[in-house]
Z-matrix of the N, CA and C atoms (Angstrom, degrees):
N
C 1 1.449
C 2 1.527 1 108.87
N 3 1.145 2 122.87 1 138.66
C 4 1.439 3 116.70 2 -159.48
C 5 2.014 4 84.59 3 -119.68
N 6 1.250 5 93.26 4 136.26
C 7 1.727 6 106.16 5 154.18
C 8 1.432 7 118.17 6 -67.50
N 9 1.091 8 105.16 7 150.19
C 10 1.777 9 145.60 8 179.26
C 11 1.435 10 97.87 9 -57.78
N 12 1.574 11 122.51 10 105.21
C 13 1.400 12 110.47 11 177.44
C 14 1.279 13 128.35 12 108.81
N 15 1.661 14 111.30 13 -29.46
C 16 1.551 15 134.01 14 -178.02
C 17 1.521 16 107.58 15 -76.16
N 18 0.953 17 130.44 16 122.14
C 19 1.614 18 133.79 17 157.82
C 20 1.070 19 115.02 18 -43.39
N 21 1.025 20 137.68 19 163.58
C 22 1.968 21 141.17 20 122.28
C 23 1.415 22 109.21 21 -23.02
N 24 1.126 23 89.43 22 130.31
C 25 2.077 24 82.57 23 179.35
C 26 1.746 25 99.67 24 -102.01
N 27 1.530 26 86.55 25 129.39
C 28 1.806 27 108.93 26 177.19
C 29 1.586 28 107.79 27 -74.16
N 30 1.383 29 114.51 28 141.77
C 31 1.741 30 122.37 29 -174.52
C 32 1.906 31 94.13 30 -54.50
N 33 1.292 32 98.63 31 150.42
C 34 1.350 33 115.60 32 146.03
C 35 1.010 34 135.91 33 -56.54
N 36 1.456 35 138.78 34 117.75
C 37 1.755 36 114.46 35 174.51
C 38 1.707 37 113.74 36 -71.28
N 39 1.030 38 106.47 37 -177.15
C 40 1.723 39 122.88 38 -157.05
C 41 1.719 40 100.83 39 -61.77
N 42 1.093 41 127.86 40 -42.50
C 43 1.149 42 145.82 41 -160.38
C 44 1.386 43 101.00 42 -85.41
N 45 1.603 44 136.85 43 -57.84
C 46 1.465 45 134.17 44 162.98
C 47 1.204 46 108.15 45 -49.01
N 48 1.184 47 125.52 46 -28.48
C 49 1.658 48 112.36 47 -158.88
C 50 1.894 49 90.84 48 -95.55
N 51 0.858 50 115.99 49 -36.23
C 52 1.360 51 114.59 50 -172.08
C 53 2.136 52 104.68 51 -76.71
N 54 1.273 53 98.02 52 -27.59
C 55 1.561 54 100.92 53 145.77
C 56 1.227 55 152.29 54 -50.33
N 57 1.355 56 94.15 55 -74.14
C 58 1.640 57 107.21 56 154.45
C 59 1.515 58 120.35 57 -43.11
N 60 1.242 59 120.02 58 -48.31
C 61 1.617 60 121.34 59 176.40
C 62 1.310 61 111.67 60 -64.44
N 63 1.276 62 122.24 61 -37.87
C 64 1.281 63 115.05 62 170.80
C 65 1.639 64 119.63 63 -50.45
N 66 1.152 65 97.32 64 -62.05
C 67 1.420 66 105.28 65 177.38
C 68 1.313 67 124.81 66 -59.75
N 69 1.314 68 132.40 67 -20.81
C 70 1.331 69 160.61 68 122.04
C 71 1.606 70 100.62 69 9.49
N 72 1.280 71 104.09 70 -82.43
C 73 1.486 72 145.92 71 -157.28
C 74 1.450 73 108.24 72 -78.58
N 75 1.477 74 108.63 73 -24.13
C 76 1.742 75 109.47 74 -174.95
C 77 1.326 76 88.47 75 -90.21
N 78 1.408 77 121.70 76 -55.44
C 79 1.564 78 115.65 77 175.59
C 80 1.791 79 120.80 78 -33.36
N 81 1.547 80 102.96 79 -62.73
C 82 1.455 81 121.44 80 -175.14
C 83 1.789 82 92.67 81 -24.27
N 84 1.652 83 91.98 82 -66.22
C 85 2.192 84 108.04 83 -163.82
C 86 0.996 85 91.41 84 -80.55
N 87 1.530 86 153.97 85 29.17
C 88 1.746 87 103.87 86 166.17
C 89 1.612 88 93.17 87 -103.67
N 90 1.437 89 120.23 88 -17.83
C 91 1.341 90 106.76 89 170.68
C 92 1.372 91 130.80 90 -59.98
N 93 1.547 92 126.48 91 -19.62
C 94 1.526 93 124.26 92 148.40
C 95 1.263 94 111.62 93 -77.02
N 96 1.316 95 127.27 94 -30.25
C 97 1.710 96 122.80 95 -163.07
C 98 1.320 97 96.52 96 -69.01
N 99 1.677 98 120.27 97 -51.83
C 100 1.565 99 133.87 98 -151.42
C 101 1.612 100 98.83 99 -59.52
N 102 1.652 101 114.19 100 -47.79
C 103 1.197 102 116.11 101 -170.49
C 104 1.497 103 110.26 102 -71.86
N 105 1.315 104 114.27 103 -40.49
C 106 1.416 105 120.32 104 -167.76
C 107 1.442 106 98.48 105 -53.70
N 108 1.297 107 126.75 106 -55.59
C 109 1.295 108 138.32 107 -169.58
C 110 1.625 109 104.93 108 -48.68
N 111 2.037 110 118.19 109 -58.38
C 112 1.119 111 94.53 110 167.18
C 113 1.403 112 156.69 111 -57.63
N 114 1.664 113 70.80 112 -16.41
C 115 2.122 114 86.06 113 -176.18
C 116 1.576 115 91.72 114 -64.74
N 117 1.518 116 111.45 115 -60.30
C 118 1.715 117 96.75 116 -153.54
C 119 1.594 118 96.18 117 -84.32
N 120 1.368 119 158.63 118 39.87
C 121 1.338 120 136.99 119 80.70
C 122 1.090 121 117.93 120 -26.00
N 123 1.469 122 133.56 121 -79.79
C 124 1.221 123 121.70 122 -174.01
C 125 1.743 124 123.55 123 -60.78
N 126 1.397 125 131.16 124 -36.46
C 127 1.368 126 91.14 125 146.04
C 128 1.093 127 126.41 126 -98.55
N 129 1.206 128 145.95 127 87.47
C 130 1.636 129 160.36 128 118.38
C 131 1.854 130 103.14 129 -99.13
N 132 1.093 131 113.32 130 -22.27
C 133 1.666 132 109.82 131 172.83
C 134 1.306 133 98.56 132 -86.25
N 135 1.279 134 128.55 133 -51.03
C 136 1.646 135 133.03 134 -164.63
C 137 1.387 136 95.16 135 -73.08
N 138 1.559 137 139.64 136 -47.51
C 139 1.544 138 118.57 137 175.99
C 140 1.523 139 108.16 138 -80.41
N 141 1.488 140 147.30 139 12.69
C 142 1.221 141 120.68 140 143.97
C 143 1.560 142 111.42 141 -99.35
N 144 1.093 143 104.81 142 13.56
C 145 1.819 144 96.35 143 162.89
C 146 1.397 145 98.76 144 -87.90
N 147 1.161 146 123.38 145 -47.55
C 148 1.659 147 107.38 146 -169.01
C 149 1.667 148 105.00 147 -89.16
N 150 1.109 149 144.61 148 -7.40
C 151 1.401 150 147.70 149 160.36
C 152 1.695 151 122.48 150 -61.76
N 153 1.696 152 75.47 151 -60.46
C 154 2.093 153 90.79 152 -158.36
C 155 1.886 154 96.94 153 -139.40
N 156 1.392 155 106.43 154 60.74
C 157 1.850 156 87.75 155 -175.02
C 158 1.223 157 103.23 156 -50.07
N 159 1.571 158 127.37 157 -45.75
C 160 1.287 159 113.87 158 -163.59
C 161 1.283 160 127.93 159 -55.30
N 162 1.441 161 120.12 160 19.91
C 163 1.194 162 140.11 161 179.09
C 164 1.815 163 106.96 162 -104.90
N 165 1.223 164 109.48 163 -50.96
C 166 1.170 165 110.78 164 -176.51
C 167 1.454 166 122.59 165 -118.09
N 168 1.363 167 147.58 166 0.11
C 169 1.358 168 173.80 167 12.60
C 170 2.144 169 118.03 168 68.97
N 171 1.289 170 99.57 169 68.24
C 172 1.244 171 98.79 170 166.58
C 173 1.765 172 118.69 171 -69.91
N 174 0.886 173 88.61 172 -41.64
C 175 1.801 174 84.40 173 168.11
C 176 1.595 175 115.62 174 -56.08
N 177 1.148 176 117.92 175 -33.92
C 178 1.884 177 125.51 176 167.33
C 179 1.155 178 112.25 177 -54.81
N 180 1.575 179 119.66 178 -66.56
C 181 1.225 180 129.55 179 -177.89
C 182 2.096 181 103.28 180 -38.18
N 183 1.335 182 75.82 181 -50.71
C 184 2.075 183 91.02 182 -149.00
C 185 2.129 184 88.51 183 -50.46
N 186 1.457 185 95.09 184 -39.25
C 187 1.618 186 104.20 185 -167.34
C 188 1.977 187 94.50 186 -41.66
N 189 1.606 188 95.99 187 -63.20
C 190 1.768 189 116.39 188 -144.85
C 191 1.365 190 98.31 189 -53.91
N 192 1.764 191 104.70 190 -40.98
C 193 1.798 192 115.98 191 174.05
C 194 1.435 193 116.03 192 -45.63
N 195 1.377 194 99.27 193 -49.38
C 196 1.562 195 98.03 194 -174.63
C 197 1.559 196 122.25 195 -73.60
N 198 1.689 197 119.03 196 -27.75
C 199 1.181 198 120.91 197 178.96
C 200 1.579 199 101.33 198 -110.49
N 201 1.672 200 117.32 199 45.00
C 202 1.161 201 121.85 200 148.86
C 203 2.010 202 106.18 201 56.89
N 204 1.339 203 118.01 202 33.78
C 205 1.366 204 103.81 203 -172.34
C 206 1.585 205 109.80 204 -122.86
N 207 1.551 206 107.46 205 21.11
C 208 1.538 207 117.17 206 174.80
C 209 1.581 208 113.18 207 -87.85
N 210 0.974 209 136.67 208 124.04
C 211 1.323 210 133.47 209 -175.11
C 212 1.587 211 100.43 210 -79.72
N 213 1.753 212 107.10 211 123.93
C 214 1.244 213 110.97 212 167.96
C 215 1.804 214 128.78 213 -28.53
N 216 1.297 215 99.61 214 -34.93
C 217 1.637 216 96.77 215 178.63
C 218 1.634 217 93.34 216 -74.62
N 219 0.911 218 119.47 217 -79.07
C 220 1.968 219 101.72 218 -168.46
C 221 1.194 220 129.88 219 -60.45
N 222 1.793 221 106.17 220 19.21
C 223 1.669 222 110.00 221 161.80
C 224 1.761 223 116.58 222 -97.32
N 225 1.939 224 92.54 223 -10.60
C 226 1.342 225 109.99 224 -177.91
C 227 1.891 226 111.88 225 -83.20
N 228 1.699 227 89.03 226 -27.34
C 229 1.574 228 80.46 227 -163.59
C 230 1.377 229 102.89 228 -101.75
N 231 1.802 230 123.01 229 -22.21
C 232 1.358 231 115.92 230 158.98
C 233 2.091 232 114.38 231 -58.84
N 234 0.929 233 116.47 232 -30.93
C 235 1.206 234 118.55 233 165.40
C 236 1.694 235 130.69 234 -53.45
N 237 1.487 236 102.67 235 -38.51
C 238 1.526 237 100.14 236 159.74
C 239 1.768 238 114.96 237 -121.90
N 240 1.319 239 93.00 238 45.08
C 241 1.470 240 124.75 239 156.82
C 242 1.497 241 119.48 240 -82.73
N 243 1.417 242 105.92 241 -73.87
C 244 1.387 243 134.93 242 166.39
C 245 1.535 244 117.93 243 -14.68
N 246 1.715 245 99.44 244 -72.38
C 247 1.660 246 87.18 245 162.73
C 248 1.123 247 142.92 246 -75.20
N 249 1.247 248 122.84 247 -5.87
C 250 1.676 249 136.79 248 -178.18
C 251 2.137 250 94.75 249 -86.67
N 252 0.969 251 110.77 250 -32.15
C 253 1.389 252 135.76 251 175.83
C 254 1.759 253 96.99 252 -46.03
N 255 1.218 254 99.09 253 -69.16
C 256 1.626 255 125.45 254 -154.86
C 257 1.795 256 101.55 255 -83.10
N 258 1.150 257 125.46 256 -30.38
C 259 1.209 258 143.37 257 153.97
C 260 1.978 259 112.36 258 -45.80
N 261 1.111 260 84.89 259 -82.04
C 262 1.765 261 86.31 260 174.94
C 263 1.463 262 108.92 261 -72.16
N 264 1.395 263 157.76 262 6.94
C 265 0.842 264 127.48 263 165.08
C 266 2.071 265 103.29 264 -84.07
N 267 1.576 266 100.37 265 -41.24
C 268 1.473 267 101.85 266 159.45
C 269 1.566 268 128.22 267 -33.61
N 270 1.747 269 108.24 268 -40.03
C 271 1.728 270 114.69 269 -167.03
C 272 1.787 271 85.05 270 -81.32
N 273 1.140 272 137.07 271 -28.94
C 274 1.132 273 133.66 272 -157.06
C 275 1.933 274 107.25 273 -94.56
N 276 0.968 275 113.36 274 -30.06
C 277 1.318 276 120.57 275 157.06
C 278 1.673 277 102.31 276 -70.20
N 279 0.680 278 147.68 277 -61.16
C 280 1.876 279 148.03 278 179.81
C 281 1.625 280 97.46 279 -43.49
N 282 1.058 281 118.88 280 -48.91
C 283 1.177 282 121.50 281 161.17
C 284 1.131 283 112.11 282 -26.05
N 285 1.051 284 86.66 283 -115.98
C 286 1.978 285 108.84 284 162.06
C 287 1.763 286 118.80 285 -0.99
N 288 1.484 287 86.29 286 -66.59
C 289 1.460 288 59.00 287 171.20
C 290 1.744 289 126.36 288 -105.36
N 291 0.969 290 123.10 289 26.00
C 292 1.487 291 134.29 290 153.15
C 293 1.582 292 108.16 291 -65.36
N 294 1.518 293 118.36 292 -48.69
C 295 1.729 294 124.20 293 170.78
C 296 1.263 295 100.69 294 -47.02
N 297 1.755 296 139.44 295 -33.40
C 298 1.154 297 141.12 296 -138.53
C 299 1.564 298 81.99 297 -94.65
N 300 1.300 299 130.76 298 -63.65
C 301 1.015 300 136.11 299 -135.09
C 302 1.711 301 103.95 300 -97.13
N 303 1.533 302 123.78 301 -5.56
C 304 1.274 303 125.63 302 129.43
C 305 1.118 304 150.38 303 -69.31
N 306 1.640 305 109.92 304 -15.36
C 307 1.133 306 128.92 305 168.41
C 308 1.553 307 111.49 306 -87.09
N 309 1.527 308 125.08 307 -25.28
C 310 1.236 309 115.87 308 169.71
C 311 1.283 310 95.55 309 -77.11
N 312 1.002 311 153.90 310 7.81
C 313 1.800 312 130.23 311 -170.53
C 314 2.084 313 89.74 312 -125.14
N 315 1.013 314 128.31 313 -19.71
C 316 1.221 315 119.68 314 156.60
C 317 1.726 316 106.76 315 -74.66
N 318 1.141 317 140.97 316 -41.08
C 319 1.182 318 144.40 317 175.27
C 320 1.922 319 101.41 318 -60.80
N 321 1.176 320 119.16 319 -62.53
C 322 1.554 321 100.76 320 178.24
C 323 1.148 322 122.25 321 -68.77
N 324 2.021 323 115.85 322 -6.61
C 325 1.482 324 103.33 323 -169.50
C 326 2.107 325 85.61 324 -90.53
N 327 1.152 326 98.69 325 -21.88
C 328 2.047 327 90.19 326 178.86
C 329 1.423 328 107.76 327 -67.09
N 330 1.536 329 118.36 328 -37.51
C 331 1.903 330 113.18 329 172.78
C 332 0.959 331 106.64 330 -54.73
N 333 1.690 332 141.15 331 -49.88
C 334 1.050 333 145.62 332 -144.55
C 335 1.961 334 103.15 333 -80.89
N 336 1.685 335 108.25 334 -38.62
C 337 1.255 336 107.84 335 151.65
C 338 1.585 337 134.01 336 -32.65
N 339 1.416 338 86.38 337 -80.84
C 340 1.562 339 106.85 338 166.11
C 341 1.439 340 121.68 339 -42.83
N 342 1.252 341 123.63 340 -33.94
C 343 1.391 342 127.61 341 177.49
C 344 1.814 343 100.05 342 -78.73
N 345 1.087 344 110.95 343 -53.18
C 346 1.803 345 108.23 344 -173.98
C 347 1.706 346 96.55 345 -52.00
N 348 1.055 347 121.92 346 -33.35
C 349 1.466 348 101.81 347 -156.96
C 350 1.595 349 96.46 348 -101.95
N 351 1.397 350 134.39 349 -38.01
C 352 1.507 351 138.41 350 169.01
C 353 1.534 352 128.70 351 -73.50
N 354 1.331 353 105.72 352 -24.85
C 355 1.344 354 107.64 353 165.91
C 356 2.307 355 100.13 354 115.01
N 357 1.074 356 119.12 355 144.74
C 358 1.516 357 98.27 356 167.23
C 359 1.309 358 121.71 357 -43.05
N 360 1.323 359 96.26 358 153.93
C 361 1.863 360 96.82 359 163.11
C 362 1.509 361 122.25 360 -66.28
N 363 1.485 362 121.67 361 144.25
C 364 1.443 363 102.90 362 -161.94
C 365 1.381 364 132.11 363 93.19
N 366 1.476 365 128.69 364 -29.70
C 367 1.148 366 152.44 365 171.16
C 368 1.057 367 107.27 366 -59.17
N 369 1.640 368 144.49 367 21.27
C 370 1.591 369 132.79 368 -154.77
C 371 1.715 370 96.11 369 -94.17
């Protein structure tokens, strides 16, 4: 059934179409990849809670501080932890949003698809 307004849609050239499928296909996998990824975040968080909380467990830490059971050396080396800590979570947001800003330019190069073959928006 064709919409009110829509053209005939003109072929893709070789290069869109081999685009589009790609993207196709990244979609298809990221719904196992996306999850897979959370699971094994979550256990790599769930085995350093039961391994090493003091890795992941600020409430642990805060406990050991208070009943004096942190050994001065790992108050020294979590201490210049902290900023190397606070550093990469920053490089990892830059990340992030650098992914963002490839994904908008795959997103306007798919409108730009959609527009060659439907016509601009507005064009009715």
């Amino acid at each position: 059934m064709r919409e009110r307004g829509v053209e005939p849609m003109s072929t893709l050239t070789e290069r869109d179409a081999k685009f589009v499928e790609q993207r196709r296909v990244l979609v298809r996998r990221w719904r196992v990849v996306g999850w897979a990824l959370f699971a094994a975040i979550a256990a790599v968080v769930g085995f350093l809670f039961l391994a090493n909380p003091m890795l992941v467990s600020p409430w642990e830490v805060a406990g050991r501080i208070r009943t004096d059971s942190v050994p001065p050396t790992t108050l020294q080396i979590m201490s210049l932890m902290l900023p190397l800590t606070v550093l990469g979570c920053f490089v990892l947001l830059a990340v992030v949003v650098a992914f963002q800003f490839a994904a908008a330019t795959n997103e306007r190069r798919l409108l730009a698809i959609i527009n060659s073959l439907l016509g601009p928006p507005g064009s009715d």
